[in-house]
C-alpha positions as CSV (number, residue, x, y, z in Angstrom):
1,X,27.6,-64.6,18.4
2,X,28.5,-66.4,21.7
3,X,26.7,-66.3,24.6
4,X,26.3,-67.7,27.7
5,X,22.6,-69.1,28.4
6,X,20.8,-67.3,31.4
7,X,18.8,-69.7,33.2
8,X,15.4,-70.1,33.0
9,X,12.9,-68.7,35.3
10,X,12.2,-70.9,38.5
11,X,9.9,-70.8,41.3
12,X,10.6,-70.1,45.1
13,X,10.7,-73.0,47.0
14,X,8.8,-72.7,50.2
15,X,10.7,-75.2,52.4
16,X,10.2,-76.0,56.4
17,X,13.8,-74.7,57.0
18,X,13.1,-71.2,55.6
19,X,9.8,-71.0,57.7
20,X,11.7,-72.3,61.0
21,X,14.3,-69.1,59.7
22,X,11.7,-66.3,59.7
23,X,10.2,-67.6,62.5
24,X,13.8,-67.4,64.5
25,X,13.9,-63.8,62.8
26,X,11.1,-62.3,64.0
27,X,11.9,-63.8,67.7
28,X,15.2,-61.8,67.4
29,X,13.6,-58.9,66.4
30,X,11.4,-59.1,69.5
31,X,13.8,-60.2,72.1
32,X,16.2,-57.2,70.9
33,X,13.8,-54.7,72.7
34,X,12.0,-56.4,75.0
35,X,9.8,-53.3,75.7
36,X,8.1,-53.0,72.2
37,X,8.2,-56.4,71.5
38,X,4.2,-56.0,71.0
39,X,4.2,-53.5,69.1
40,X,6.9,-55.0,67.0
41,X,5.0,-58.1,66.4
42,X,2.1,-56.4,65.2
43,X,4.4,-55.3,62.1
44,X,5.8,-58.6,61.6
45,X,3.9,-60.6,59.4
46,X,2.9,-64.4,59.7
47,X,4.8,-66.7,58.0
48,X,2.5,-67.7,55.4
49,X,1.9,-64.2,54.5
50,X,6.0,-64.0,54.4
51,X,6.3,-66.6,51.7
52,X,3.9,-64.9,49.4
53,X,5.8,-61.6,49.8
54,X,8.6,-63.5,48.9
55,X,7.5,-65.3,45.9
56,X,6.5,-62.6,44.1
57,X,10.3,-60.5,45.2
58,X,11.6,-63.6,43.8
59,X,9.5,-63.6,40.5
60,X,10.2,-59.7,40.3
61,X,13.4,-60.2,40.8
62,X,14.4,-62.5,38.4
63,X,12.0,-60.7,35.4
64,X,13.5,-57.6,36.5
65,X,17.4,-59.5,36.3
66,X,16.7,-60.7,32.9
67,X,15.4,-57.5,31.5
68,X,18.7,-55.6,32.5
69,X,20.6,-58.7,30.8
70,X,18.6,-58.3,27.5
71,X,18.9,-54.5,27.2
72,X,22.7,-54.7,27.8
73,X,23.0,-57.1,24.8
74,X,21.1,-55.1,23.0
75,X,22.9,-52.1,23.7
76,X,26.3,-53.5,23.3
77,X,25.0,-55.3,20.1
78,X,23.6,-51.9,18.6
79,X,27.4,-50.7,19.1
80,X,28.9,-53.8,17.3
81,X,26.6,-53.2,14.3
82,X,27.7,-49.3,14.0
83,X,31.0,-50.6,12.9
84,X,32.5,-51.2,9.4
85,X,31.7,-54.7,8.0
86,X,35.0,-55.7,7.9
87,X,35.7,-54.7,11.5
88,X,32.7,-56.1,12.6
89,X,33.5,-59.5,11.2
90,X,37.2,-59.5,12.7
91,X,35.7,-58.7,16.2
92,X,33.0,-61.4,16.1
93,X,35.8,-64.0,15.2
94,X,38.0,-62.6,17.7
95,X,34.6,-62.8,20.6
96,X,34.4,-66.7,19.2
97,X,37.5,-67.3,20.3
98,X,38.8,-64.8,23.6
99,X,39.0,-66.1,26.6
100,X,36.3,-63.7,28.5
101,X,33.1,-65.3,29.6
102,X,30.4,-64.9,27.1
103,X,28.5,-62.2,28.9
104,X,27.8,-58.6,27.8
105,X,29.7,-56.8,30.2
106,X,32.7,-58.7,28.5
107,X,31.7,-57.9,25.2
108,X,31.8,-54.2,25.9
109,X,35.1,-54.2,27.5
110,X,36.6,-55.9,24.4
111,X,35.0,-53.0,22.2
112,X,36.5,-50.6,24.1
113,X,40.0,-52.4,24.3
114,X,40.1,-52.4,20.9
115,X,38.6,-48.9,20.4
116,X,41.1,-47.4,22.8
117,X,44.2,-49.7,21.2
118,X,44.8,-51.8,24.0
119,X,43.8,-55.0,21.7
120,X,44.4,-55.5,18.5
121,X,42.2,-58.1,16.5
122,X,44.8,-59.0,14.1
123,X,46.9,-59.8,17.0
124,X,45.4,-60.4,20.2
125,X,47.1,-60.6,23.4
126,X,46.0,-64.1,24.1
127,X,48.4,-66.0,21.3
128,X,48.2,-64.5,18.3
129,X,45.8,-64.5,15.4
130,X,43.5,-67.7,15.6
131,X,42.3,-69.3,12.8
132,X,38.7,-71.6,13.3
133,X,38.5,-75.3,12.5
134,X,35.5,-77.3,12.0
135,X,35.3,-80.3,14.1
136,X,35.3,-83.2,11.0
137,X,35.1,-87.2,11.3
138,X,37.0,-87.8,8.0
139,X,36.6,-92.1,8.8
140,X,33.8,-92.3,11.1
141,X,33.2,-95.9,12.5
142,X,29.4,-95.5,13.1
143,X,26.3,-93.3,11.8
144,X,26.6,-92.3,15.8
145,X,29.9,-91.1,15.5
146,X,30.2,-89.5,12.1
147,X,26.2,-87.6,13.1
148,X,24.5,-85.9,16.1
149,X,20.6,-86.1,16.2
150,X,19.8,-82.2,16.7
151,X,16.0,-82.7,16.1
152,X,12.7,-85.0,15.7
153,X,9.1,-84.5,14.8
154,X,6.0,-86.4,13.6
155,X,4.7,-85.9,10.5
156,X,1.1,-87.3,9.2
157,X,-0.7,-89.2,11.9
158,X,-4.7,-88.9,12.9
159,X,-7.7,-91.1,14.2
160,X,-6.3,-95.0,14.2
161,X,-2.7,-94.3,12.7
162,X,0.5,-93.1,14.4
163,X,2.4,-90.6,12.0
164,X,5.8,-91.3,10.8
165,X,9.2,-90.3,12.3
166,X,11.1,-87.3,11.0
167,X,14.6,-86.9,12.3
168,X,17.6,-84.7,11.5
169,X,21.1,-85.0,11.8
170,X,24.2,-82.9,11.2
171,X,27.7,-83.3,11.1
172,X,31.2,-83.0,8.9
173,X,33.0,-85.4,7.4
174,X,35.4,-82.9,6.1
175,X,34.0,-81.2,3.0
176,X,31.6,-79.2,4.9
177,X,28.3,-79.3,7.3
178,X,25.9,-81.7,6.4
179,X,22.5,-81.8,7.3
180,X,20.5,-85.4,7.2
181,X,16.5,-85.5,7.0
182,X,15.4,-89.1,7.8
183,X,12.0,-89.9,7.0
184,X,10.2,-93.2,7.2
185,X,8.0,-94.8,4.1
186,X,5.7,-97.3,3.4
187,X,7.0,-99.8,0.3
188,X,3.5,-99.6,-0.8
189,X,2.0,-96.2,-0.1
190,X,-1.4,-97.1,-0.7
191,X,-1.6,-99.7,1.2
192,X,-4.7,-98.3,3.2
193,X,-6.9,-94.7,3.3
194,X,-5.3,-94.1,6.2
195,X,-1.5,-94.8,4.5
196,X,-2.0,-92.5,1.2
197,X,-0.3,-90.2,2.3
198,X,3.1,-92.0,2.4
199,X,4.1,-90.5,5.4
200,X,1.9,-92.4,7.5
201,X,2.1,-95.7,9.4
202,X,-1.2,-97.5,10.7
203,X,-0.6,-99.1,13.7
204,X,-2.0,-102.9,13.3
205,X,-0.4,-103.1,10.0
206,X,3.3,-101.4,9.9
207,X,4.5,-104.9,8.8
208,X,2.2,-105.9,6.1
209,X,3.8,-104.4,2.9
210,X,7.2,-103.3,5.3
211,X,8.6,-100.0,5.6
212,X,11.6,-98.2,4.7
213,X,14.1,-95.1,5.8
214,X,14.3,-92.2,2.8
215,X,17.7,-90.3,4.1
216,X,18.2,-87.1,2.5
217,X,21.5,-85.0,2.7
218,X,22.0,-81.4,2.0
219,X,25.4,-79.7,2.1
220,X,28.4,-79.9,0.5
221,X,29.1,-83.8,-0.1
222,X,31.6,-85.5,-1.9
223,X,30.6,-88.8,-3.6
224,X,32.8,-91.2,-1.8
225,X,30.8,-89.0,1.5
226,X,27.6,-89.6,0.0
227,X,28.7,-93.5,-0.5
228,X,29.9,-93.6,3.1
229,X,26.7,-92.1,4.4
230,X,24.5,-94.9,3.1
231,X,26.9,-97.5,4.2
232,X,26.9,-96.1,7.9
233,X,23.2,-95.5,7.7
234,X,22.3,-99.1,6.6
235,X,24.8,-100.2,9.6
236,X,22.6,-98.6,12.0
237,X,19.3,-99.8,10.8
238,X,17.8,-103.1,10.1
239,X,15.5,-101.5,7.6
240,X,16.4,-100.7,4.2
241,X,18.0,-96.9,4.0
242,X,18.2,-95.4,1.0
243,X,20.1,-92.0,0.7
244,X,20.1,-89.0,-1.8
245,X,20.7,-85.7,-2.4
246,X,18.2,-83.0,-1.7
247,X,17.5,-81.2,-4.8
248,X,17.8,-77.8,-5.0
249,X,15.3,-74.8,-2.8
């Protein structure tokens, strides 16, 4: 489904220029009749009781925008699920691709387009019927280019060690999405308590027994892919890489 990212919740900013503003404000308000301008600054309040009442609008206001942004995906979601499957999928191909912003309001104007006959999917008014192609690096020059690090944790680790490096990668090299685990181990895995694990590295003595990168692939892959992989991967590292296939779930 795409979407366009709301941003993330952020908190007022109480600057000298907004204070000087309120201040200039209330002066108007005063000057503009002259013979309650007592009265009227006995309503007004101060100006650091002003930012407080408007740091919590501006934290209302931004729960209370991204509530009405939720329940209109939700609602217009609900209506793209009541459809028949193979509807369904020809309209979420068509959203991929459409040239509306990815918002909800958008979404349900394209339901009703097509629900009233003004669009249809097969043959939308925007160049015809679009077909989607995977971005592939059939001859990649580099592990960089051919894969995108999407992810890293540490696995193992504890009093007196630092726990190894877990990273995964993903790209096509034209048979299909690949997904790379690499995963750091010791030669000798019991080289120390602290070590048995073989997922852990101690800190004074990474280099006593060496170390090396376990690079496992899942997806579809070729075995002239699989062959390029480890050549790429080995490029890249001055470690030795070996690379395999994950077995099956």
């Amino acid at each position: 489904m795409r979407f366009k990212r709301w941003p993330r919740p952020t908190p007022y900013e109480d600057t000298s220029r907004k204070r000087a503003a309120y201040r200039r404000k209330r002066q108007r308000e005063q000057e503009a009749l002259p013979l309650f301008a007592e009265a009227i600054a006995e309503r007004q309040l101060c100006v650091a009781d002003e930012m407080i009442r408007r740091t919590g609008d501006w934290e209302r206001r931004q729960r209370e925008t991204r509530r009405q942004r939720s329940e209109a995906w939700r609602r217009v979601r609900a209506r793209l699920a009541g459809l028949e499957p193979n509807r369904r999928r020809a309209i979420l191909a068509l959203w991929r691709v459409c040239p509306y912003p990815a918002d909800p309001s958008y979404l349900g104007t394209l339901l009703h387009e097509i629900a009233t006959g003004r669009i249809d999917p097969e043959r939308p008014p925007w160049g015809g019927r679009h077909t989607l192609t995977p971005r592939t690096t059939p001859n990649p020059g580099s592990f960089e280019e051919a894969f995108r690090q999407i992810g890293q944790r540490t696995i193992g680790g504890g009093p007196k060690t630092t726990g190894a490096e877990e990273r995964l990668f993903c790209g096509n090299l034209g048979s299909g999405l690949l997904f790379l685990t690499s995963r750091v181990r010791l030669i000798e895995p019991n080289e120390s308590f602290y070590t048995s694990s073989s997922h852990r590295l101690r800190d004074s003595h990474v280099g006593r027994s060496g170390h090396w990168v376990d690079l496992e692939v899942r997806g579809s892959c070729t075995p002239d892919e699989l062959v390029l992989i480890a050549r790429l991967a080995q490029a890249a590292d001055t470690r030795r890489v070996a690379v395999r296939l994950a077995g099956p779930p």
